[in-house]
N, CA, C and O atoms as a GROMACS GRO file, in nm:
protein
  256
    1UNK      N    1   1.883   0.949   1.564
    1UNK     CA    2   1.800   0.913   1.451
    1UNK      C    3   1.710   0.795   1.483
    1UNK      O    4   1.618   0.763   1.408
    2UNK      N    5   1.732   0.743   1.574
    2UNK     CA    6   1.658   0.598   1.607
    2UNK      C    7   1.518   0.611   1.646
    2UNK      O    8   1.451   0.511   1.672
    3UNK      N    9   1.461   0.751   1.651
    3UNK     CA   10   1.335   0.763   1.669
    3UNK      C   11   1.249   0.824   1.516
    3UNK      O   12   1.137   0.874   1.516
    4UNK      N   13   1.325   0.806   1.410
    4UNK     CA   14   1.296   0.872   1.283
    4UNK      C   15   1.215   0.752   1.263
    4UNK      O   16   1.152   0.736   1.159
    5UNK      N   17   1.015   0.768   1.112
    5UNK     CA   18   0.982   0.619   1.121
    5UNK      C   19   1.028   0.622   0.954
    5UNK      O   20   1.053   0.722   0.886
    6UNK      N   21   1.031   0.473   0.911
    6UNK     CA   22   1.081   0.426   0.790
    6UNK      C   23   0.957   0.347   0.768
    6UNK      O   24   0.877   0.318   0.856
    7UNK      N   25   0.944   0.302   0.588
    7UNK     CA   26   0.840   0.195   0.586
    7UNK      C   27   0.931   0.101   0.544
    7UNK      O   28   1.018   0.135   0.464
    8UNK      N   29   0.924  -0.017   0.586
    8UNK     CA   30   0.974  -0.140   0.514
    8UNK      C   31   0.884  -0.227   0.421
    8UNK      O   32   0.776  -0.278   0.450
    9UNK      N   33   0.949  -0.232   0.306
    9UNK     CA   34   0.952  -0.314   0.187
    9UNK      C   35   0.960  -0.455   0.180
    9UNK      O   36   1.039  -0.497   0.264
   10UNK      N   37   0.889  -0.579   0.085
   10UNK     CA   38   0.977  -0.657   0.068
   10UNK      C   39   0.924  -0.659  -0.132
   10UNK      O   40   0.819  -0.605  -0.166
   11UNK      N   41   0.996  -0.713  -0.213
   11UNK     CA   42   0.959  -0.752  -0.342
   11UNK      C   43   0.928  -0.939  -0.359
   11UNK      O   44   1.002  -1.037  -0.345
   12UNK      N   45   0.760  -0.920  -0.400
   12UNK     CA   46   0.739  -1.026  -0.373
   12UNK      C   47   0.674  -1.012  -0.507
   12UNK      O   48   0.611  -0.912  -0.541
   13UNK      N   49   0.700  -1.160  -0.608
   13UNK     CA   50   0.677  -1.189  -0.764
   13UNK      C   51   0.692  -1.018  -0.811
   13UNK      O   52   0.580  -0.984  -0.849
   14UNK      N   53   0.765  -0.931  -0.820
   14UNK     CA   54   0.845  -0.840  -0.906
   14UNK      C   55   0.774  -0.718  -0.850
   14UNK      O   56   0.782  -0.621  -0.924
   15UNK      N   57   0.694  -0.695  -0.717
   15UNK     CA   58   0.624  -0.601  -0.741
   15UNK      C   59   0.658  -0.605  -0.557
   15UNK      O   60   0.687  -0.703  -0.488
   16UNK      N   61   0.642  -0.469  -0.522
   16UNK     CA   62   0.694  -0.396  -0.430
   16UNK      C   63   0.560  -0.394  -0.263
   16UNK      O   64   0.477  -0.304  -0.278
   17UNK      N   65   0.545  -0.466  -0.149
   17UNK     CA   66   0.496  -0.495  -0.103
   17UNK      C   67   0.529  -0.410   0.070
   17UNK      O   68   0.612  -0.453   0.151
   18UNK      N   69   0.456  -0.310   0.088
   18UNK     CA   70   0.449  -0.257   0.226
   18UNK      C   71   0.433  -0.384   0.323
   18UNK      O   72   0.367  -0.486   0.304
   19UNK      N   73   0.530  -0.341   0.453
   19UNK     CA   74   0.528  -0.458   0.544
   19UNK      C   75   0.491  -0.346   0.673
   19UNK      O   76   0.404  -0.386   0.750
   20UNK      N   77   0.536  -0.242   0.696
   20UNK     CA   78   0.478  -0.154   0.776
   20UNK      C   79   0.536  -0.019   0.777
   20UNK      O   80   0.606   0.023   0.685
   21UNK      N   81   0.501   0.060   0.899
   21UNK     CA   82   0.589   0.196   0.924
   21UNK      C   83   0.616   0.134   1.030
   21UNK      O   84   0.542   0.053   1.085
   22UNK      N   85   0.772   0.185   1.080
   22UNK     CA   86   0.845   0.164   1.212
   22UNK      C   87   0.946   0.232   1.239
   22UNK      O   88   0.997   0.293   1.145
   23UNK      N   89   1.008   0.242   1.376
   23UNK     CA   90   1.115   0.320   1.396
   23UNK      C   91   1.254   0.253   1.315
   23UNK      O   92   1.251   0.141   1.264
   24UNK      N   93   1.359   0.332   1.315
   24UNK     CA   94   1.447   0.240   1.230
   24UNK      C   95   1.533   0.167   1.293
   24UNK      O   96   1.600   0.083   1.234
   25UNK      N   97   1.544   0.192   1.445
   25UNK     CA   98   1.551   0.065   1.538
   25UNK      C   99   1.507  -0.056   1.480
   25UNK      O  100   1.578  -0.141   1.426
   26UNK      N  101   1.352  -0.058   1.498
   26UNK     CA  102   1.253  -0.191   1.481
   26UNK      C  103   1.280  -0.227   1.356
   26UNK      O  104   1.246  -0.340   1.321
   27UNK      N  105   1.344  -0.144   1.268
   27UNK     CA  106   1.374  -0.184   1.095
   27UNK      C  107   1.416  -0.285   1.097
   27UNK      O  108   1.383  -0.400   1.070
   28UNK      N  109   1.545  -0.198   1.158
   28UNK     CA  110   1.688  -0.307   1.166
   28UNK      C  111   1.697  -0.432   1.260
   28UNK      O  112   1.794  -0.504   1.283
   29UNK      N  113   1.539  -0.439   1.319
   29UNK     CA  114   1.548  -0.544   1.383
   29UNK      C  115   1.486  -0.664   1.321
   29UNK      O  116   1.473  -0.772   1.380
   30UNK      N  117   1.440  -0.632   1.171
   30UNK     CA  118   1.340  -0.726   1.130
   30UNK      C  119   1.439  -0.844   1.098
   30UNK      O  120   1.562  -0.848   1.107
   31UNK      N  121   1.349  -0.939   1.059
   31UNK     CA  122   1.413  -1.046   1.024
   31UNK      C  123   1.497  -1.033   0.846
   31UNK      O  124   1.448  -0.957   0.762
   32UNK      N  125   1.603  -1.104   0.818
   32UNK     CA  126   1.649  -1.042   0.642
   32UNK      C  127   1.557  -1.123   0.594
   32UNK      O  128   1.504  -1.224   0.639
   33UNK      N  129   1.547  -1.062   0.491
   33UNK     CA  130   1.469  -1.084   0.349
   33UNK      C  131   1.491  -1.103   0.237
   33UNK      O  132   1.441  -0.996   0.202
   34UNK      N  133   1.516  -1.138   0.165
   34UNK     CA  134   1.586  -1.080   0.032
   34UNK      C  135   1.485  -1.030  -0.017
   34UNK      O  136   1.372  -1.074   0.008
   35UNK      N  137   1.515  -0.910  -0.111
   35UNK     CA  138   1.474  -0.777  -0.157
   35UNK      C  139   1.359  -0.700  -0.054
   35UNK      O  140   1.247  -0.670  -0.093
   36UNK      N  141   1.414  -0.670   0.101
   36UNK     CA  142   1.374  -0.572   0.169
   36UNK      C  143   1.437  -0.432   0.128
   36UNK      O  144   1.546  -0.424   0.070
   37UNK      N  145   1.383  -0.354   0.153
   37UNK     CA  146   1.410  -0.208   0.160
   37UNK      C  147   1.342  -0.134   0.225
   37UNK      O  148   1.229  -0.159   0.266
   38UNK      N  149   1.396  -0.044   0.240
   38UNK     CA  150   1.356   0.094   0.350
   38UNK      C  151   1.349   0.249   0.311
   38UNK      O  152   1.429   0.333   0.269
   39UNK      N  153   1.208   0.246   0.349
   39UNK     CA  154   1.281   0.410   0.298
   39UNK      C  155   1.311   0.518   0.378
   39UNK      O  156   1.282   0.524   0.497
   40UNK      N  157   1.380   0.620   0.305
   40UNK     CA  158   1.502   0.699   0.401
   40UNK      C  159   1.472   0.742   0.481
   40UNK      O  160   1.411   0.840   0.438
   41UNK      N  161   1.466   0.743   0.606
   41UNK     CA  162   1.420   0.830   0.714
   41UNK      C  163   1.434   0.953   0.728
   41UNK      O  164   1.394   1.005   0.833
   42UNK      N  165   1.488   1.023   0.635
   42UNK     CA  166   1.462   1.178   0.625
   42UNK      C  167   1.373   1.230   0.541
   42UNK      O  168   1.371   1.342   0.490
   43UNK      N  169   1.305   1.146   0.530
   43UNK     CA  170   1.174   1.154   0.443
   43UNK      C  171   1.038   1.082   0.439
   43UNK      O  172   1.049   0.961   0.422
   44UNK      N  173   0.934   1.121   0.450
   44UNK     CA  174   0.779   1.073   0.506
   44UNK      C  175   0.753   0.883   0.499
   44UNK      O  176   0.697   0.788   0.445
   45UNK      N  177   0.808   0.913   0.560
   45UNK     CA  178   0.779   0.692   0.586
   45UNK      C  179   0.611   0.662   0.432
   45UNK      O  180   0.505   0.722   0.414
   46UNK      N  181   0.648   0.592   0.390
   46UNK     CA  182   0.573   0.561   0.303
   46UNK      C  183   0.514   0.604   0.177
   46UNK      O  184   0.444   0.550   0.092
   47UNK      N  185   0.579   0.753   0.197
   47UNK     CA  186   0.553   0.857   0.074
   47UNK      C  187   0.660   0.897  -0.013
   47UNK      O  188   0.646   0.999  -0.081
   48UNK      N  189   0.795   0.809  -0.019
   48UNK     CA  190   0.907   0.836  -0.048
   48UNK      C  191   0.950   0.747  -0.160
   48UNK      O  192   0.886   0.643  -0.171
   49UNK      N  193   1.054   0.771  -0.251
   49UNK     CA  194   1.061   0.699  -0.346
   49UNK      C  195   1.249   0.643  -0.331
   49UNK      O  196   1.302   0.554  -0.397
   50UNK      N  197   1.290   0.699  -0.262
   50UNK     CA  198   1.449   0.704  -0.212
   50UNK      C  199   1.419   0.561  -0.068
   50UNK      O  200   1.380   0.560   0.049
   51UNK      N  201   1.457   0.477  -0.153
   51UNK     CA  202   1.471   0.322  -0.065
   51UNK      C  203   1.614   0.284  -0.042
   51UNK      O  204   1.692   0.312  -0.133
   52UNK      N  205   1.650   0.238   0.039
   52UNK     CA  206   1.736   0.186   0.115
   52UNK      C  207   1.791   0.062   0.155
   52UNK      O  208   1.710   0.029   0.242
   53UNK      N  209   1.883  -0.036   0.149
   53UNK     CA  210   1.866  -0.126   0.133
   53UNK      C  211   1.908  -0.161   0.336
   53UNK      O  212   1.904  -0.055   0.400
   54UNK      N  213   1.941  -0.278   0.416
   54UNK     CA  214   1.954  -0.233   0.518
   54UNK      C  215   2.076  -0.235   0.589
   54UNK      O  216   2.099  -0.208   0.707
   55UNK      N  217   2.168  -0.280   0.477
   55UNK     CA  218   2.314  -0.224   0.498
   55UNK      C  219   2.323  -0.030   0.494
   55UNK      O  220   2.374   0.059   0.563
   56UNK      N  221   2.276  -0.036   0.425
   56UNK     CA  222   2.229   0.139   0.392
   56UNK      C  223   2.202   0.198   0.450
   56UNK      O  224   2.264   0.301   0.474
   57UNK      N  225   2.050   0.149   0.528
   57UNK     CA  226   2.009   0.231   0.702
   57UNK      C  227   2.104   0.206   0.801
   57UNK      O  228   2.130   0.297   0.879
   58UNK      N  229   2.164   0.089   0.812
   58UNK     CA  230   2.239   0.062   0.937
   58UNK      C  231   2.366   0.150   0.919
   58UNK      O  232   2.419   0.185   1.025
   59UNK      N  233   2.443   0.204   0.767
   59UNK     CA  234   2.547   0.297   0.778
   59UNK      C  235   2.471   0.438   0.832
   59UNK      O  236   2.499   0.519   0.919
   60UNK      N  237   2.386   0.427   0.756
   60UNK     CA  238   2.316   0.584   0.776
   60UNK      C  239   2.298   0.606   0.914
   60UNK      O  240   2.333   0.716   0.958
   61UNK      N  241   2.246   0.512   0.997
   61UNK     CA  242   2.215   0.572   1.117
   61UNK      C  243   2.386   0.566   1.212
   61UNK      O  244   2.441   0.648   1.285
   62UNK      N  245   2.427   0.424   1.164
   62UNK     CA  246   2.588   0.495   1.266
   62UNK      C  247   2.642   0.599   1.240
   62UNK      O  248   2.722   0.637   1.326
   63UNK      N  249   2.620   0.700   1.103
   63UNK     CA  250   2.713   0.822   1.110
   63UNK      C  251   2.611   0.923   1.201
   63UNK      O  252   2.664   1.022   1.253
   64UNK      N  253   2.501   0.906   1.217
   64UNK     CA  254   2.457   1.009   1.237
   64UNK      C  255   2.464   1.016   1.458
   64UNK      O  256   2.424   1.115   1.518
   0.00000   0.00000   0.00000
């Protein structure tokens, strides 16, 4: 799965802020944030409404 891309999120003053598309490697490599999210990598990086938080990606990708 580590080649699937995700967009990352952050919530900045209540409203929801693209930080980029990336692999979900590079996700999980960002720096924490509070209120980052991700969205699901089984679904179009940036066109998705199913976000992730990055405890969430990091389970998701060890089962897979």
């Amino acid at each position: 799965m580590d080649k699937k891309m995700v967009e990352a999120t952050v919530t900045v003053e209540g409203a929801r802020v693209p930080i980029g598309l990336m692999n979900v490697d590079q996700a999980l490599e960002l720096a924490r944030e509070s209120g980052m999210k991700f969205s699901h990598p089984d679904g179009v990086a940036g066109e998705t409404d199913h976000l992730l938080t990055r405890g969430e990606l990091a389970s998701l990708v060890a089962s897979n």
